[in-house]
C-alpha positions as CSV (number, residue, x, y, z in Angstrom):
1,X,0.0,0.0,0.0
2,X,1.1,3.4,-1.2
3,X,1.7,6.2,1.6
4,X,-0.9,7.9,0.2
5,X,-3.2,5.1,0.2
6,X,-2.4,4.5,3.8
7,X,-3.2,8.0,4.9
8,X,-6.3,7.7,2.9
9,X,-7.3,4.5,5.0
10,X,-7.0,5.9,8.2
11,X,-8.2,9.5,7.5
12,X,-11.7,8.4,10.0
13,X,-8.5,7.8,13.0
14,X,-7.2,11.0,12.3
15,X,-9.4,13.4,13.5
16,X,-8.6,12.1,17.2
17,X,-5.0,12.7,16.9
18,X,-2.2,13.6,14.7
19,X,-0.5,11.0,12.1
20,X,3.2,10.5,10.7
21,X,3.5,13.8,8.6
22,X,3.3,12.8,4.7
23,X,5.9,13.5,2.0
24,X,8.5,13.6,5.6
25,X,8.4,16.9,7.6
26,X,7.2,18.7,4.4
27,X,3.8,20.2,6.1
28,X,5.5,20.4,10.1
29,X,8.0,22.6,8.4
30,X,5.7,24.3,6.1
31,X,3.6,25.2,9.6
32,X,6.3,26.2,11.6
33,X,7.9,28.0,9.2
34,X,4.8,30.0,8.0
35,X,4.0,30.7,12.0
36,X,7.5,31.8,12.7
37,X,7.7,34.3,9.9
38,X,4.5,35.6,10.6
39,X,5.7,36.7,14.0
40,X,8.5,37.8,12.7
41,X,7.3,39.8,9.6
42,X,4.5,41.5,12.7
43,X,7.4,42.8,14.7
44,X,9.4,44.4,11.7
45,X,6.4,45.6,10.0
46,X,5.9,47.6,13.5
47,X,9.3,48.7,13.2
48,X,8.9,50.4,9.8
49,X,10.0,53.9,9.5
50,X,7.4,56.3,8.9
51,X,6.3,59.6,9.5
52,X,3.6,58.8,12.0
53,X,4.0,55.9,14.5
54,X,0.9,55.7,16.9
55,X,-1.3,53.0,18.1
56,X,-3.2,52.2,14.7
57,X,-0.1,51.7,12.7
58,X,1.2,49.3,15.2
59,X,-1.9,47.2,15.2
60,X,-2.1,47.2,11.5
61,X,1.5,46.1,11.2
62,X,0.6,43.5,13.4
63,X,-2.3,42.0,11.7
64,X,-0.3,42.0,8.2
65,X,2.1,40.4,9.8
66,X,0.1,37.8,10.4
67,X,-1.8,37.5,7.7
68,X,1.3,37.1,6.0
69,X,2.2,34.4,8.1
70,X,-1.3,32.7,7.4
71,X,-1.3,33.6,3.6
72,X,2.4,31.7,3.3
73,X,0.7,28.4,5.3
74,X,-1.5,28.3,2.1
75,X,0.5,28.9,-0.4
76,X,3.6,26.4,0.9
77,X,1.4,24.1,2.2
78,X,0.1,24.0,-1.4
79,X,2.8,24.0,-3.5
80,X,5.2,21.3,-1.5
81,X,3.4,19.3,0.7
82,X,0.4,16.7,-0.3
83,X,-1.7,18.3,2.7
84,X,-2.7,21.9,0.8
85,X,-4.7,23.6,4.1
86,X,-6.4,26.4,1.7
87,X,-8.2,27.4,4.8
88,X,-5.4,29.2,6.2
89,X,-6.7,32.0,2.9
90,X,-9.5,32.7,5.5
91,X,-7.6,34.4,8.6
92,X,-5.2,35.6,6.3
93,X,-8.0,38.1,4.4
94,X,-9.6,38.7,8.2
95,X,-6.0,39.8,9.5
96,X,-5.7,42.1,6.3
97,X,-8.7,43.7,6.0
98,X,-8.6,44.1,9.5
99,X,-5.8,45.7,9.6
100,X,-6.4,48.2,5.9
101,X,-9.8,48.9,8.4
102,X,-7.9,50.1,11.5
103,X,-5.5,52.3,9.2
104,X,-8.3,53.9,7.2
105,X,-11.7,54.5,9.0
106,X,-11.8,57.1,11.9
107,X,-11.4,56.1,15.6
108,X,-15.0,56.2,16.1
109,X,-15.2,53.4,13.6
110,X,-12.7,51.7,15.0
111,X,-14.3,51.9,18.5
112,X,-17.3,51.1,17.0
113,X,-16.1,47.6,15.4
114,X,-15.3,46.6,19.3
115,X,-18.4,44.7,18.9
116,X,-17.7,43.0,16.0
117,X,-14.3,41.9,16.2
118,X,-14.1,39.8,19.8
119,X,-16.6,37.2,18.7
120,X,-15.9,37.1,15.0
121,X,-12.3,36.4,16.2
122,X,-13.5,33.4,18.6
123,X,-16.0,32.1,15.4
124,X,-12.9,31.8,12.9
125,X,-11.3,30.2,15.5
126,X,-13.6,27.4,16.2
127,X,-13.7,27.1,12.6
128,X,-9.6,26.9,11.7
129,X,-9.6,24.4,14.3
130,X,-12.1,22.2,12.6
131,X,-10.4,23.0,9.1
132,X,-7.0,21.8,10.7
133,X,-8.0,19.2,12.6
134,X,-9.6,17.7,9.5
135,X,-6.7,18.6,7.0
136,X,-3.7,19.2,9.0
137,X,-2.3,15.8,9.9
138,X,0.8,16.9,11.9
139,X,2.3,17.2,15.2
140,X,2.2,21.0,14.8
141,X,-1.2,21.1,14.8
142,X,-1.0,20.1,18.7
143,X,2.4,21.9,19.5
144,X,2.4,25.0,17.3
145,X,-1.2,25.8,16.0
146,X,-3.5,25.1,18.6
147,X,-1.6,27.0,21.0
148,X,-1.4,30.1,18.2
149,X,-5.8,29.1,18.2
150,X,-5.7,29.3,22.4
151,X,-4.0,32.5,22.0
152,X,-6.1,34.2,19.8
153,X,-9.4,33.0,21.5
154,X,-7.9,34.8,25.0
155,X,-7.3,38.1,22.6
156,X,-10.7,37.8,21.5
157,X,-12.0,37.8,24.8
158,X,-10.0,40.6,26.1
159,X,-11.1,42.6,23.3
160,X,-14.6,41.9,24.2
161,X,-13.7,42.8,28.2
162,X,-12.4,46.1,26.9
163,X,-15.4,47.4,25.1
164,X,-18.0,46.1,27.5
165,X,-16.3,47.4,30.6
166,X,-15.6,50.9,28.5
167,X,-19.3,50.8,27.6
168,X,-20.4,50.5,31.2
169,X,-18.0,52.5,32.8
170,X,-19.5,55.7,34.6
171,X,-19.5,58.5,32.3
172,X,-16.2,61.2,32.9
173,X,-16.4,65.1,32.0
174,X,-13.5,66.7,32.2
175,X,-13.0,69.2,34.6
176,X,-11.0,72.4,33.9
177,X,-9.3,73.2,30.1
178,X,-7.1,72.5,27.6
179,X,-4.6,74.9,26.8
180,X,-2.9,75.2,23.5
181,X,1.0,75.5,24.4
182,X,1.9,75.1,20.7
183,X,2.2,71.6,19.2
184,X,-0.4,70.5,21.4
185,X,-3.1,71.2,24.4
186,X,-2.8,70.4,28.1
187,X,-5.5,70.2,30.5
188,X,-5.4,72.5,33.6
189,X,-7.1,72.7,36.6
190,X,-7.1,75.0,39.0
191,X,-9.4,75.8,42.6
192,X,-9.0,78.2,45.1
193,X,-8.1,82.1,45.2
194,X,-5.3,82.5,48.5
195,X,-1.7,82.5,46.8
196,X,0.6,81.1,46.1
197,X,-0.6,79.0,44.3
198,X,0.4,75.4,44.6
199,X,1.0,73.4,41.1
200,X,0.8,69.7,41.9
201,X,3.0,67.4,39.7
202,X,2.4,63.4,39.4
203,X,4.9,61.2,39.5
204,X,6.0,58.4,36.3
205,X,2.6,57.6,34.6
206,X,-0.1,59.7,36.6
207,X,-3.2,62.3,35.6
208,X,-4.2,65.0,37.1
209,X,-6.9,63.0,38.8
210,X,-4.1,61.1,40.5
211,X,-3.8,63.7,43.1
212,X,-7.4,63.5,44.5
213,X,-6.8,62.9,47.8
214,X,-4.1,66.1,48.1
215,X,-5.8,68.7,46.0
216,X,-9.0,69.5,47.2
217,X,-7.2,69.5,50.7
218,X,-5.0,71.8,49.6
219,X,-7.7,74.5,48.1
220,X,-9.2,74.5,51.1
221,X,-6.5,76.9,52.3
222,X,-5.3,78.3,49.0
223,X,-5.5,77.6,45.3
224,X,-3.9,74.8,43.6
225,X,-3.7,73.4,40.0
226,X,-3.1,70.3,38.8
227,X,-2.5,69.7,34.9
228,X,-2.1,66.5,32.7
229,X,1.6,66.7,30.9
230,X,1.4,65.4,27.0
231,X,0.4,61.9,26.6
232,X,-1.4,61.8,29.7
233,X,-5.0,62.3,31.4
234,X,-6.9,64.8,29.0
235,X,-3.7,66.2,27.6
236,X,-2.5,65.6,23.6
237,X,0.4,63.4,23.3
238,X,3.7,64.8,22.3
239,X,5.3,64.1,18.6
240,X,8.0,62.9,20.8
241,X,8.9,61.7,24.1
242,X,9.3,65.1,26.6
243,X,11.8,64.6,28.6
244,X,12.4,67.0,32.4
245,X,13.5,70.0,30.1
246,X,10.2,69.5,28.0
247,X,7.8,68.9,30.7
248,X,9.4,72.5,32.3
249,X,9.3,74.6,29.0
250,X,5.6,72.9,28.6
251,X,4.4,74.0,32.0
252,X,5.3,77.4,32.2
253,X,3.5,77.7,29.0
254,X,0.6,76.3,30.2
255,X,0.3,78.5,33.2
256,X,1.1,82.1,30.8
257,X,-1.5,81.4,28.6
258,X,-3.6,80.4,31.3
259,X,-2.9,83.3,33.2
260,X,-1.7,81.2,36.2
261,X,0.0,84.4,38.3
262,X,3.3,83.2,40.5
263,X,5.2,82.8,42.4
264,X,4.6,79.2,42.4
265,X,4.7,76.3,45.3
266,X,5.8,73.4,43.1
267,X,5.5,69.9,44.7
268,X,6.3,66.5,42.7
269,X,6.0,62.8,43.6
270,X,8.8,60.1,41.9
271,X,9.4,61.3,38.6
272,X,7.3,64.6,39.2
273,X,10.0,65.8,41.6
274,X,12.8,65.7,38.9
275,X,10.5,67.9,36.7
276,X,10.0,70.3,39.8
277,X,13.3,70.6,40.1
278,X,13.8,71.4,36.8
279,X,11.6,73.9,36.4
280,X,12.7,75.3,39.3
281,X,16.6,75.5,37.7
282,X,15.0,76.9,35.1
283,X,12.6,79.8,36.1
284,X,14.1,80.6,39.7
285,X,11.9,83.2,39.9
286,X,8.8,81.6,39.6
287,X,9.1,79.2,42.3
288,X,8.9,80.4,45.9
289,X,8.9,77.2,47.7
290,X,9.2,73.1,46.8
291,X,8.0,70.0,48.4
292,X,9.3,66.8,47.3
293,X,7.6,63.7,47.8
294,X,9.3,60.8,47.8
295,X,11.2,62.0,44.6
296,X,13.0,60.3,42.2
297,X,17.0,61.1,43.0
298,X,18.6,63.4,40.6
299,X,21.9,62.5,39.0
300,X,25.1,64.9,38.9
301,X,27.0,65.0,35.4
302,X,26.3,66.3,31.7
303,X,22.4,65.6,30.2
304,X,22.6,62.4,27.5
305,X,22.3,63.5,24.2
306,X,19.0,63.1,22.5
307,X,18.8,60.1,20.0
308,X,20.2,61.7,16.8
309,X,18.1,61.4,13.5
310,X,14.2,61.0,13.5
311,X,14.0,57.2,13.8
312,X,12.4,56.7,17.5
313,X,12.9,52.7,18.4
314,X,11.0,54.3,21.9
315,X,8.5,55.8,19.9
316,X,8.0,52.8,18.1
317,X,8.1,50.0,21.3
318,X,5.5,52.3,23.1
319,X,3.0,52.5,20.1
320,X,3.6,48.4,20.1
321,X,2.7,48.5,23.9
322,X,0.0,50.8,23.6
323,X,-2.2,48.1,21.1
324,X,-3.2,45.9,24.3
325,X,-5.1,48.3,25.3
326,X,-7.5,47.5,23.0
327,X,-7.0,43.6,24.4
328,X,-8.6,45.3,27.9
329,X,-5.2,45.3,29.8
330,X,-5.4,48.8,30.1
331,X,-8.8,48.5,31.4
332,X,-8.0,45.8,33.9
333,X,-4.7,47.6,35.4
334,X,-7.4,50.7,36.0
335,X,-10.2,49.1,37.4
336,X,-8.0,47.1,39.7
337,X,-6.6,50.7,40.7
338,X,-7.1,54.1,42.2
339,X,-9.5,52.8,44.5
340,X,-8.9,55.0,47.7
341,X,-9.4,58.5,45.5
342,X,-12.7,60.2,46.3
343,X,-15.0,59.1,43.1
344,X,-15.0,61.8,40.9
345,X,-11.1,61.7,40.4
346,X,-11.3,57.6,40.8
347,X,-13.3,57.4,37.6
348,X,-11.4,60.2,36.1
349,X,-8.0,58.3,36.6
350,X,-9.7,55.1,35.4
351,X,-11.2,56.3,32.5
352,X,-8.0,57.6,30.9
353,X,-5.4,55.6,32.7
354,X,-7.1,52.5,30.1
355,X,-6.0,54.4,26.9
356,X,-3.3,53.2,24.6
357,X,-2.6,57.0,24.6
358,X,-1.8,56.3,28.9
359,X,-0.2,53.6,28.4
360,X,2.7,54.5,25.4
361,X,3.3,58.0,27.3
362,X,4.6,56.0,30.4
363,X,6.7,54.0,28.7
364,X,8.4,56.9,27.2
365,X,8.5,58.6,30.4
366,X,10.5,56.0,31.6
367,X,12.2,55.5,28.3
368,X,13.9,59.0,28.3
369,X,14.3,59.0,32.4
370,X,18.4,59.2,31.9
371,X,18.1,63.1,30.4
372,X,15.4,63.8,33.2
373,X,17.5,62.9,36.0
374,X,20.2,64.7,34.8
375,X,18.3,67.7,34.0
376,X,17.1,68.2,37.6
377,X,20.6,67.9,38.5
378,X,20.3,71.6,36.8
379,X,19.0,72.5,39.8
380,X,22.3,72.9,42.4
381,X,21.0,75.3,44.9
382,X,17.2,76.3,46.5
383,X,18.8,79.2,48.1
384,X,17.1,80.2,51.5
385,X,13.7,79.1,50.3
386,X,11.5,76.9,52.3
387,X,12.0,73.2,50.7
388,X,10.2,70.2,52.7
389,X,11.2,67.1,51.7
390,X,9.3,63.6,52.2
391,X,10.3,60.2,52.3
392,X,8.1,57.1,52.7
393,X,9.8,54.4,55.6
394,X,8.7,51.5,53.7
395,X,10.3,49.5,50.9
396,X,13.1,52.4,49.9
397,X,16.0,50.4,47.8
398,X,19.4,50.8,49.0
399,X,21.1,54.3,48.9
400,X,17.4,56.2,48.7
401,X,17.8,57.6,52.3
402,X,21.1,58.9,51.2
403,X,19.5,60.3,48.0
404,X,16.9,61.8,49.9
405,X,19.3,63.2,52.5
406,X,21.7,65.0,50.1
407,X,18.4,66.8,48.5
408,X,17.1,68.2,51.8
409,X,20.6,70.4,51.7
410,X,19.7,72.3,48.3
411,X,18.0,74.6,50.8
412,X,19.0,77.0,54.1
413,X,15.5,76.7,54.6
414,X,15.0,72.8,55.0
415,X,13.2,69.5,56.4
416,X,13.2,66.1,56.0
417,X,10.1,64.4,57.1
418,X,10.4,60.5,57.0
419,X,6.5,59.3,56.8
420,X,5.6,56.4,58.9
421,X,4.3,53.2,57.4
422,X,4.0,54.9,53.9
423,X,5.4,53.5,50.9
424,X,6.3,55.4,48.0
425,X,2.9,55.0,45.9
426,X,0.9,55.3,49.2
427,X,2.0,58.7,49.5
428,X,-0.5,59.8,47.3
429,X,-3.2,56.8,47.3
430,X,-3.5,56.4,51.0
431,X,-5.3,59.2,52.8
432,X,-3.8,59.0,56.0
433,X,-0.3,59.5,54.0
434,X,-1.6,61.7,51.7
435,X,-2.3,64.3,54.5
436,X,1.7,64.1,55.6
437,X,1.8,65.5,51.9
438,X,-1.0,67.9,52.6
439,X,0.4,69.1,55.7
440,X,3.8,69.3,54.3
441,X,2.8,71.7,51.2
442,X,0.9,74.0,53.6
443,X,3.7,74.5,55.7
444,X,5.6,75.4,52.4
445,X,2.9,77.9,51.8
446,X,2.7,79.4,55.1
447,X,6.7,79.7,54.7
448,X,5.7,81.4,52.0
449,X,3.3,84.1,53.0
450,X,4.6,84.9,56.5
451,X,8.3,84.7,55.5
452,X,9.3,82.8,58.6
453,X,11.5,79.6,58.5
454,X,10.0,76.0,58.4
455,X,9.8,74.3,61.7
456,X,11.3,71.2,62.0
457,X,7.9,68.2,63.4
């Protein structure tokens, strides 16, 4: 008996399990191969250089890449093996048109199609499977395709978490404006009347509504303003990722045209503290007093050099990032957070902390950190102005006390306040910790308006 007459024989066994491969390892190698360089051909295609690199284009590059990788299944399976699966042609045209959807129609389309795509997804799923475990006699249907089939079924149903939890999430206005500072708008916020006015700066990654526990205590003695930086909150994203100088050019911007008058208490958690102290090195005479919260230490020594030429492998890896938000991981990380913020800034925070837009500005936050920690090195002496610094007790990594220590002496006019049980994100999502920052910027202010020294706690 032929081997083709043998395979034909037992073709009613093998749909409960995979056979010897015909013509060899023609069809395992034809799979592999075929999955491989559509993963492959995904992650170049989304590391094409092009004028505009955002979320769409990286999930479009994506889905070609794969239907690539689908398209070449066919077409090898076809032309050198005796097992031709033509129904890989099928997720091959979904992937395209898929992707030629996401690059052309507008966002509202897109958002739109959150209902369509989860469940057709799972549907050509179920039915690939059946098509392969029909067609597709091979070990790589068990080891290679059905895992690719598993994987695609969990996107399908994170897709379909995102846009039902984004369609009954409890409906956000923005509070405040948007201010055009040039190449883009920020969102301000501002309450109170009693100066000096207090801007509030989050640390790596947070909105506005991030500070909900410290600013409406704090404009209950003064004003204070809080404002999204680009790529965050309400705010525009930047071309580019802003790094400490950026953030410091963009803010006093934002508070000219907004008519913010100075001088100006500036206080900053984590990252935020590097971009106080830079716009303090900056535009001395703007800032009357700093608190530091926790900061992030900054780092003695000559600024990095931005990356020469207009080719952004940063721009490009948070764009990549930024597509699972459409997968509901976004969604989930928000939901699962902010939960000790009074409601109006939890849902706030929620709401735009899910966004691809959130999510790539982080990661170029972090991405350009080197220049920002040098930058606020910029910043070598406060003078005699009052400075409060704040340090959480719990989980510091080795040489942060030190760090913390050496900023306290920028100032004549100094304290260090260590807060008790307080880590460095509960600074500003605990309540009871969030007052030591309350406390501490009032003090500032008081410093401020009387002219007297701080007092030591």
């Amino acid at each position: 008996m032929t081997e083709r007459g043998a395979t034909e024989t037992t073709g009613a066994d093998q749909g409960a399990g995979p056979a010897p491969e015909s013509a060899g390892t023609r069809i395992g190698m034809a799979v592999a191969g075929s999955l491989a360089a559509g993963f492959a051909a995904a992650i170049i295609l989304a590391f094409l250089p092009v004028d505009t690199v955002d979320m769409d284009f990286s999930t479009a590059m994506v889905l070609f890449g794969f239907a690539l990788g689908w398209a070449l299944l066919a077409a090898l399976s076809m032309r050198f093996t005796d097992q031709p699966q033509r129904w890989a042609v099928v997720p091959a045209i979904f992937m395209a048109v898929s992707g030629v959807l996401v690059l052309t129609v507008s966002d509202s389309v897109v958002d739109a199609l959150g209902w369509v795509w989860p469940p057709a997804v799972l549907v050509l799923v179920v039915w690939v499977w059946v098509r392969a475990r029909r067609e597709l006699h091979s070990r790589t249907r068990t080891w290679l395709l059905c895992p690719v089939l598993v994987i695609l079924a969990l996107l399908a149903v994170g897709g379909g978490y995102q846009r039902i939890s984004k369609s009954t999430a409890p409906a956000v206005a923005m509070a405040g404006q948007l201010v055009d500072v040039g190449p883009y708008r920020l969102h301000l916020e501002c309450h109170g009347s009693r100066g000096p006015t207090v801007i509030l700066e989050p640390g790596a990654g947070g909105s506005a509504a991030s500070m909900g526990l410290i600013a409406p205590a704090v404009a209950g003695d003064g004003r204070v303003c809080v404002y999204d930086r680009a790529g965050r909150g309400w705010s525009d994203p930047a071309a580019s990722p802003p790094d400490g100088e950026q953030i410091a050019t963009d803010l006093h911007t934002l508070l000219d045209r907004a008519q913010v008058p100075g001088p100006y208490v500036l206080a900053g958690h984590s990252f935020g503290g590097l971009y106080v102290r830079t716009y303090a090195a900056r535009y001395p005479g703007e800032v009357a007093g700093l608190v530091l919260v926790d900061s992030t230490a900054a780092k003695d020594g000559p600024v990095p050099p931005p990356t020469a030429g207009s080719y952004s492998v940063l721009k490009h890896v948070s764009s990549l990032v930024a597509t699972t938000s459409r997968l509901g991981i976004g969604r989930l990380l928000a939901n699962t957070s902010f939960s000790k913020l009074p409601p109006q800034y939890r849902d706030d925070a929620r709401a735009t902390a899910a966004t691809g837009k959130e999510m790539s500005g982080t990661l170029e936050e972090y991405g350009v950190a080197s220049r920002s920690t040098a930058e606020a090195g910029g910043l070598r002496t406060f003078d005699a102005k009052p400075l409060v610094v704040l340090t959480a007790e719990r989980g510091n990594s080795q040489g942060w006390m030190a760090d913390q220590n050496k900023t306290v002496t920028l100032s004549t006019n100094s304290v260090h306040r260590v807060v008790p049980g307080a880590t460095h994100a509960s600074l500003v999502e605990n309540p009871a910790h969030a007052a030591a920052v309350t406390r501490a910027i009032h003090d500032v202010v008081i410093s401020v308006r009387t002219g007297t020294p701080l007092t030591h706690p």
